[in-house]
Backbone as CSV, one residue per row, in Angstrom:
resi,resn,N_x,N_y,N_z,CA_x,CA_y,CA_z,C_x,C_y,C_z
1,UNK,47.094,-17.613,-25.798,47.727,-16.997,-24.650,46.767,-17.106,-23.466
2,UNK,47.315,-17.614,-22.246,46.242,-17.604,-20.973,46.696,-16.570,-20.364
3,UNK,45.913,-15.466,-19.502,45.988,-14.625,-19.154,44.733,-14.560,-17.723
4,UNK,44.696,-13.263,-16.956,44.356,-13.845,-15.983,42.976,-13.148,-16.362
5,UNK,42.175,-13.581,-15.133,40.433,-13.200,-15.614,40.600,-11.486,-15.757
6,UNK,39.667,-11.199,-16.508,39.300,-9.758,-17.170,40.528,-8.998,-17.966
7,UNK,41.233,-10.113,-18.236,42.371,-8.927,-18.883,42.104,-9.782,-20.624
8,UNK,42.304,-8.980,-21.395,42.544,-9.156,-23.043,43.319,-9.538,-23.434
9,UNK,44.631,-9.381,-23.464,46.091,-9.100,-24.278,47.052,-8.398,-23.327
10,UNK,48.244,-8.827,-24.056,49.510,-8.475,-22.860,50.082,-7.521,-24.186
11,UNK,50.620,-6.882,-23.749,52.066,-6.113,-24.688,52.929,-5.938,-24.281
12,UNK,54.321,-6.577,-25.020,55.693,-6.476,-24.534,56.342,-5.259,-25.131
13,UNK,57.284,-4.618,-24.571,57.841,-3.836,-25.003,59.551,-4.276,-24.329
14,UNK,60.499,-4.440,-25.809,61.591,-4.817,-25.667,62.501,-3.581,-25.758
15,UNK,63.572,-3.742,-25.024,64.348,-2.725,-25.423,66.004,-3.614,-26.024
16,UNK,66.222,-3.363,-27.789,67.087,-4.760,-28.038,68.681,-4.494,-27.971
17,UNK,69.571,-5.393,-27.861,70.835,-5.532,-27.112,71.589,-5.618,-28.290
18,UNK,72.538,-5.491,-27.921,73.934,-5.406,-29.148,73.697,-6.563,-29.752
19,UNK,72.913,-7.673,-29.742,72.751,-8.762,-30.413,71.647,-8.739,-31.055
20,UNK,71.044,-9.630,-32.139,70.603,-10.535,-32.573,69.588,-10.783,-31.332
21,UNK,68.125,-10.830,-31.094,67.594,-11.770,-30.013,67.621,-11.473,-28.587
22,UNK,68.760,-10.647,-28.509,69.187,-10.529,-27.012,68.278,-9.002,-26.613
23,UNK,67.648,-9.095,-25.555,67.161,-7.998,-24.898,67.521,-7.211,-23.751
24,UNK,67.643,-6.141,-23.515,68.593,-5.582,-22.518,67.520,-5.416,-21.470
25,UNK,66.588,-4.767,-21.957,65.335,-4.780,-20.571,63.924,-4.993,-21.219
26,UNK,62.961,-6.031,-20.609,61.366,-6.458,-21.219,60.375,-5.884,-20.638
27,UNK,59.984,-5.493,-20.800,58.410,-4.584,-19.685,56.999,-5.381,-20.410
28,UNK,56.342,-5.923,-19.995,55.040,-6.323,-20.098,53.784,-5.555,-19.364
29,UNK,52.318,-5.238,-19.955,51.677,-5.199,-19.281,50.565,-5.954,-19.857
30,UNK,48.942,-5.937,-19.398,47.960,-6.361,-19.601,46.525,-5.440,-19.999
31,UNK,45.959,-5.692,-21.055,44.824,-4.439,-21.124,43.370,-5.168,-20.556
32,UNK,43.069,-4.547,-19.557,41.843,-4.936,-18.784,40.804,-4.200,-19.952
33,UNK,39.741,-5.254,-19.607,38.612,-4.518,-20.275,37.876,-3.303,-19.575
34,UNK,37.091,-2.692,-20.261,36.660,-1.560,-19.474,35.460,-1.329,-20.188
35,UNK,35.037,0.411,-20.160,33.602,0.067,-20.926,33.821,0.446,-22.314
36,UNK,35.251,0.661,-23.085,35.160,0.271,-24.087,35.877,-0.287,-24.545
37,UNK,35.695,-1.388,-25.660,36.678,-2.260,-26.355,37.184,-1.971,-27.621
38,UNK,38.238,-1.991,-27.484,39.279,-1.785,-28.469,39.534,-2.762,-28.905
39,UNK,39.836,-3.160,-30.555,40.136,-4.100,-31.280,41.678,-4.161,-31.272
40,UNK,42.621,-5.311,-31.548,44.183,-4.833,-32.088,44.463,-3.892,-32.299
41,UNK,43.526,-3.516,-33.981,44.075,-2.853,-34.669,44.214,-1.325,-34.163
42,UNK,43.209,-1.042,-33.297,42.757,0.415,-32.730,43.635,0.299,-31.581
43,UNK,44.147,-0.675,-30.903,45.191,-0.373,-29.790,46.363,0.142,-30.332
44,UNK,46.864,-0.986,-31.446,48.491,-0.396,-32.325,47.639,1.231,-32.716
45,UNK,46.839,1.386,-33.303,46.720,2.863,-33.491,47.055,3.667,-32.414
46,UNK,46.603,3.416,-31.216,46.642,4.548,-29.872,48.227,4.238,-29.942
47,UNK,48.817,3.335,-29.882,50.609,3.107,-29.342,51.092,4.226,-29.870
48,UNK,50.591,3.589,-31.761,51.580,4.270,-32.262,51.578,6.089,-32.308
49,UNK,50.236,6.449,-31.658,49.827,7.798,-32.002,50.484,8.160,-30.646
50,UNK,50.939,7.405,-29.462,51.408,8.126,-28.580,52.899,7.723,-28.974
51,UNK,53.404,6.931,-29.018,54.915,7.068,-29.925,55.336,8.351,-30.590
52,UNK,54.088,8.589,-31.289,53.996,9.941,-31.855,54.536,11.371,-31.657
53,UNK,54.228,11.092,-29.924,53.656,12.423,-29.140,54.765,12.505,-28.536
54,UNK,55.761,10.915,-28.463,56.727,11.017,-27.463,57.948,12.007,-28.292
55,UNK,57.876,12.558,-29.760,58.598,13.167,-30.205,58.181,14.558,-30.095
56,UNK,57.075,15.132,-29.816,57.003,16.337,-29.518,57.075,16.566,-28.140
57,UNK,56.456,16.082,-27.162,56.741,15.846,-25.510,57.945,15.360,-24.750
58,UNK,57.936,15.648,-24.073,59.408,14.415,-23.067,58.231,13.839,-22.283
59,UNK,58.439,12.807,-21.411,57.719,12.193,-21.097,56.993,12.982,-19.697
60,UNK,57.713,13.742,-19.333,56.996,14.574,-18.095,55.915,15.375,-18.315
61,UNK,55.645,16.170,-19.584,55.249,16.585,-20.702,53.662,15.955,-20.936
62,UNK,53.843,15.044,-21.011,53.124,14.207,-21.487,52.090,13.173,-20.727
63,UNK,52.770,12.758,-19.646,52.208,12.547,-18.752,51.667,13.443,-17.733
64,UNK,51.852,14.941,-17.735,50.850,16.090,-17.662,49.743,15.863,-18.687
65,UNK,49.834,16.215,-19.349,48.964,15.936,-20.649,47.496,14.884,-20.245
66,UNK,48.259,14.149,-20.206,47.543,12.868,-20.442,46.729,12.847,-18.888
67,UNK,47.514,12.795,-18.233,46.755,13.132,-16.576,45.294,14.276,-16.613
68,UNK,45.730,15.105,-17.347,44.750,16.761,-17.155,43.604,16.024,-17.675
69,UNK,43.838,15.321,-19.166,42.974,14.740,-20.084,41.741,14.018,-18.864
70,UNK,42.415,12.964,-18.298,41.555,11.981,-17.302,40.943,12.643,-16.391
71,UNK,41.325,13.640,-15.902,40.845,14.865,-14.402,39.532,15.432,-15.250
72,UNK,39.749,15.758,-16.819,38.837,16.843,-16.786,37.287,16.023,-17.877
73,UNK,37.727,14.619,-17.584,36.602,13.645,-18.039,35.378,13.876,-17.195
């Protein structure tokens, strides 16, 4: 995969269509490096642990959450 300078890996997130293949909406982003590196396997861990969260939170919820988290670094 070519990607642009300082970024790692892309992740798609599909949302899938009454078909087979077919996608109703694709969102991509890119994980820049930073000062720490995360392997695959430890990224699918964070996804899936916030996947997680999206069942106890709504997303407004959560993105409080997660905001306070970064403020009070």
């Amino acid at each position: 995969m070519r990607v642009a300078k300082k970024r790692w890996g892309e992740i798609t997130i599909k949302k899938q269509g009454k078909r087979k293949n077919q996608f109703d909406t694709t969102k991509s982003f890119s994980i820049e490096r930073t000062q720490y590196e995360y392997d695959v396997n430890q990224l699918k861990e964070i996804l899936g642990m916030t996947v997680n969260l999206s069942e106890k939170f709504t997303f407004k919820e959560l993105m409080r959450e997660l905001e306070s988290m970064e403020h009070s670094k």
